[in-house]
N, C-alpha and C positions, 0 to 999 in steps of 0.2 A: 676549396672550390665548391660553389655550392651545386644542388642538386640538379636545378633549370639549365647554368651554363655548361655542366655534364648532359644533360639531354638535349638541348641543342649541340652540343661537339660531334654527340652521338649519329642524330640527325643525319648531319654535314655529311658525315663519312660515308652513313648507310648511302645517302646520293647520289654521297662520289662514286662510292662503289656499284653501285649502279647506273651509274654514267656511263664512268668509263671500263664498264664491263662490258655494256653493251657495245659502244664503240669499238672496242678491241674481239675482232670477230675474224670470220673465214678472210678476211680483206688480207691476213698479217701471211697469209701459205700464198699469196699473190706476188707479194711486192717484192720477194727477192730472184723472180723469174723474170717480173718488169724489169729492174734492175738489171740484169744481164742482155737484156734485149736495147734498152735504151742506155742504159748506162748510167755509173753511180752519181754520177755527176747533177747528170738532168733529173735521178728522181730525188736528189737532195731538193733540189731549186722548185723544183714542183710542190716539197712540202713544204718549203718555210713561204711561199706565197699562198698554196690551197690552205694551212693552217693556220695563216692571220685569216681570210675569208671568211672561212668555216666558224670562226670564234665569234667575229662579229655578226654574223647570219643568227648565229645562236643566241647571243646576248640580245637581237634587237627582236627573235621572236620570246625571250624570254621576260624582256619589256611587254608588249602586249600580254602574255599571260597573263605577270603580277599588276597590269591594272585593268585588267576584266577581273569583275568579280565571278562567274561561271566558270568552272573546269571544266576544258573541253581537247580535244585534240587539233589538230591541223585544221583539219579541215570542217570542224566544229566553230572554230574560231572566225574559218573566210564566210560560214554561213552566218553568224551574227555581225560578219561586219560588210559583207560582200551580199548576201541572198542566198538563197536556198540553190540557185541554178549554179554559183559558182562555188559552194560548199558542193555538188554533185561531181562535179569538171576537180575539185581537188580527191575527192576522193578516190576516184579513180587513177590520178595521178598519184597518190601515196599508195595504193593499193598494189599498181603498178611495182613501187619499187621493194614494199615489203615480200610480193610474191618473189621479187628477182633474186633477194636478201634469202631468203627462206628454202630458196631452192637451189642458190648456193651452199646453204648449209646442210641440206640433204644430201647434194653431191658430193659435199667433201665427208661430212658426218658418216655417209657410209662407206666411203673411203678408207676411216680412221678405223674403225667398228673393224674393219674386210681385215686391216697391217694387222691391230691387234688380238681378234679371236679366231679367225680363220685357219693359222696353224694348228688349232686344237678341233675347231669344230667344222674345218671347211665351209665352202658357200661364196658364192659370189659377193660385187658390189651393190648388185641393185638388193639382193636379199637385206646384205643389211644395213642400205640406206631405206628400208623398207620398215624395219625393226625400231632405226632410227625415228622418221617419222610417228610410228605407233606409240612408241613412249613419249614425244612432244607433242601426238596431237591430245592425247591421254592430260597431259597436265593442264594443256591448253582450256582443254572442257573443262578441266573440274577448277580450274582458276586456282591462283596461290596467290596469299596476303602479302608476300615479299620476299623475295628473293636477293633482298640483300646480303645477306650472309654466305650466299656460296658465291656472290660476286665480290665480294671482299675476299674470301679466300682465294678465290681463281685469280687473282692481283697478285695476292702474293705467291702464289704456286707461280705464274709467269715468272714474276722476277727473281725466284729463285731458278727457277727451270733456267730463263735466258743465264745467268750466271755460271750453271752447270755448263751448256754450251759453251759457254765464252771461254772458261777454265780447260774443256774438252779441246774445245777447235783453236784453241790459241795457238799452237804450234802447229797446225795448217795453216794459218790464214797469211795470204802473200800480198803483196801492193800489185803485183801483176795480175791476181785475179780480179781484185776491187777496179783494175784498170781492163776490164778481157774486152769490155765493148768500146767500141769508138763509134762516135757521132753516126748513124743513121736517120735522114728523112723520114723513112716509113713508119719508126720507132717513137718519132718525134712526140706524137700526140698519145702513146700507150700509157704512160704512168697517169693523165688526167684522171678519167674516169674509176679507175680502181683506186687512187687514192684518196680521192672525195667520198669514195664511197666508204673507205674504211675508216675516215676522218668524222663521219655523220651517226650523229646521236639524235637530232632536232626532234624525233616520236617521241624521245625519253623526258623531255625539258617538262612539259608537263604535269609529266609523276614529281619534278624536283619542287612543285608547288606543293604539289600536296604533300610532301614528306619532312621540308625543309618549312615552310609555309602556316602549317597547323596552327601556330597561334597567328601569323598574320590574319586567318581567316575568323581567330573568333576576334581577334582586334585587341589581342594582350599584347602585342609589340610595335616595336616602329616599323613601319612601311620601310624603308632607307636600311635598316638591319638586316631585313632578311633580301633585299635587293641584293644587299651585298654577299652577303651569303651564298645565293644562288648564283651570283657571277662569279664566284671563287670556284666554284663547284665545276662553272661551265668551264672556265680559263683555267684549272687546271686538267680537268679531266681530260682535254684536246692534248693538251700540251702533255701530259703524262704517257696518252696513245701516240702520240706521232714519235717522242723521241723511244718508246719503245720500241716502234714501227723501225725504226733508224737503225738501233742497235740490232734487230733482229737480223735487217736489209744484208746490216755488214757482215756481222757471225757468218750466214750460210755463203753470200756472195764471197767473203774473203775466204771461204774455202773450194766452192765448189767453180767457180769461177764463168764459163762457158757452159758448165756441165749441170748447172743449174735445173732443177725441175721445176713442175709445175706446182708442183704442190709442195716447194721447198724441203720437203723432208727425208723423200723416197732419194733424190741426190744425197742427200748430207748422211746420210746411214752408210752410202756406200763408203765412205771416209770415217764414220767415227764406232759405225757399229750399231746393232740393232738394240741395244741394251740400254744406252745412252737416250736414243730416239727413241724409245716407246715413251721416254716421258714428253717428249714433246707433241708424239700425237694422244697420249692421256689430256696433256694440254687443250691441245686443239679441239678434241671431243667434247670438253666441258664445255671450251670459249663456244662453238657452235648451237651446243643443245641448250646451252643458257642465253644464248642471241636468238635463236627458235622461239625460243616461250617469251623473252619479253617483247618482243617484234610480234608476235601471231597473239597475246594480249593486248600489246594497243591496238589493233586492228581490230580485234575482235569489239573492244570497247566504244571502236571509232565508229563501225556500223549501227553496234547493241544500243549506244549509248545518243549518240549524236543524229544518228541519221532512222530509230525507231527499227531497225530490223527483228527478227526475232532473233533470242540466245542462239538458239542450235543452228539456227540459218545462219549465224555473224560465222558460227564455230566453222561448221561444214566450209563455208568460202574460202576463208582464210587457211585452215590448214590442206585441201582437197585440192583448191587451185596448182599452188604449187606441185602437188603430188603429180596431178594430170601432167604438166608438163616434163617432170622428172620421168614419168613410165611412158612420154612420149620419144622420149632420148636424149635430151635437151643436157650434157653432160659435162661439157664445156666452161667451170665455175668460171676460167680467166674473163673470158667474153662476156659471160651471165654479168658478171659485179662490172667489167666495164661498162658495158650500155647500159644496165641501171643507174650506175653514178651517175655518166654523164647526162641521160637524157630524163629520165625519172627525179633525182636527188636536184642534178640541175633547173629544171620546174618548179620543185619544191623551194628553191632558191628564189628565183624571180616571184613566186607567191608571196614569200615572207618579207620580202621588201614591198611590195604592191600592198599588204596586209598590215606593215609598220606603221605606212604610210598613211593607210586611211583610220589606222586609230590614231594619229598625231592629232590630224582633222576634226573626228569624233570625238575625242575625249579632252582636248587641249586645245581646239582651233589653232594649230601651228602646220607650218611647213615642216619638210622633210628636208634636213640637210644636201643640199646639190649634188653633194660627191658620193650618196651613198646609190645613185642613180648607173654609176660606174658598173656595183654589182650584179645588176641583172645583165649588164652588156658583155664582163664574163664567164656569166652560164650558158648565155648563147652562145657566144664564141665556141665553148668548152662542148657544147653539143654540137656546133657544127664540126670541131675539131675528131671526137670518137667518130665521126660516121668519113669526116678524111680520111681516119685510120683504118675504118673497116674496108673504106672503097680500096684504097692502095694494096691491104694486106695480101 
């Protein structure tokens, strides 16, 4: 094997692993609380529709990237192909769901932080989603080259962890608890927006240029090679979260049934034990503070880079925003990642087809396939459906 097709393998992985590292985030202590409210039923059907969506969202903003030649982010991208006025209108709207994203993960981050060192040193949640914070705004400033490596290994710590669980919980888990909820209206629209939201990577597609990319940009390979590369990256990375997401759903729902927590974990100890479960909120701790730093980097770069802000101004927003709202009380992650998904991730949705579209035009004088016109009709849907569910709630 020689040395090149070893450092593109290499490549691939480091992407994947940063793909879907990011993707697999605070969304995964969500969905098996949705699940008991809606039921295992509807949030299967949920994901094998929001995970064909999501894949193609992805793949068609990851066509635009590899034929711009500039690296940019989201909303770098609507400003060379849209204007400056509606590069301003997305950044806000990505801004929007990164803070939602980030202050999710401070909520739960100091959650996890509180289960595991509090026996020893005492202290509240906020102290140490506070601690949390300081150490990811700490990286955030001082920038890091890659973080693929502890998202490669936090991949395989999950799946070994989920395995430990499985082997754990497997003489708990009943068909009558996978069955505790039946059909509720109310419920009906809840598993939308938390699983879009834990299904979305679209900040990270950009880095997979540059990382997978390197020689397309100096022009030692085929255009069509690393195409395909980058869509392997994308379609699997989705597809490795979601049915993670599945098998997680089931382990704690097949055990805890009804009794389900919010934050799947604090339920499932009471059945398996606190011994068992510290690895899983070790888990969590890591999936968080490493969705922290790559989410409050792109952001930071999206400002710094794209829109001329200064470093320490991009730094201060992006990690402070969130804080503010976190020491405002805002404490509610289920809520938080719901209406982010739906109304925040949602937008982002309907851009990146509006955004497809006019690079078809621009770069290819072609039309835009009819039927991909479907997809912004359901994000709106999808956003009129989370605020159904807030009004009923």
């Amino acid at each position: 094997m020689s040395r090149s097709l070893i450092d593109k393998m290499l490549n691939s992985l480091k992407a994947l692993a940063i793909f879907t590292g990011t993707i697999i985030g605070v969304g995964i202590f969500g969905l098996p609380y949705i699940a008991s409210k809606a039921s295992f039923f509807v949030v299967f059907l949920f994901f094998l529709l929001i995970t064909v969506i999501v894949t193609i969202v992805h793949l068609l903003f990851a066509k635009v990237c590899l034929g711009t030649k500039n690296i940019h982010r989201l909303p770098g991208y609507v400003n060379e192909y849209f204007g400056k006025p509606w590069g301003k209108i997305t950044v806000l709207i990505t801004g929007l769901g990164i803070t939602g994203a980030s202050l999710a993960y401070l909520i739960v981050g100091g959650e996890f932080l509180k289960f595991l060192f509090s026996p020893y040193f005492g202290g509240s949640a906020v102290v140490y989603g506070l601690l949390f914070f300081c150490l990811g705004a700490y990286f955030i400033f001082r920038g890091i080259r890659s973080i693929s490596i502890f998202e490669l290994l936090l991949l395989l710590v999950l799946f070994v962890i989920l395995l430990i669980f499985f082997a754990r919980a497997l003489p708990f888990i009943t068909i009558e608890n996978l069955q505790t909820s039946v059909l509720d209206w109310r419920f009906l629209a809840m598993p939308y927006g938390v699983i879009l939201f834990s299904l979305w990577g679209l900040s990270v597609v950009p880095a997979l240029k540059e990382i997978i990319c390197r020689d397309f940009l100096s022009g030692k390979i085929d255009i069509k090679t690393n195409k395909k590369r980058v869509n392997k990256v994308i379609i699997y990375g989705i597809l490795i979260a979601a049915l993670a997401y599945l098998f997680f759903i089931f382990i704690i729902l097949g055990v805890c049934g009804g009794d389900t927590s919010k934050d799947a974990m604090s339920g499932f100890s009471q059945t398996l034990g606190n011994s068992v479960i510290s690895l899983g909120f070790i888990f969590g701790l890591i999936a968080c503070f490493t969705s922290f730093i790559t989410l409050g980097l792109v952001f930071k770069k999206t400002l710094w880079y794209d829109f001329g802000l200064p470093k320490n101004l991009s730094w201060f927003i992006v990690c402070f925003l969130p804080l503010f709202f976190y020491l405002l009380g805002f404490k509610e992650f289920i809520e938080i990642v719901g209406f982010t998904g739906a109304l925040s991730i949602g937008l982002e949705g309907v851009i990146v087809i509006l955004l497809y579209k006019a690079f078809l035009k621009k770069k290819f004088s072609r039309k835009m396939n009819p039927l991909l016109y479907i997809l912004p009709v359901f994000f709106i849907l999808g956003i009129a459906l989370e605020i159904f569910y807030f009004l009923v709630k």
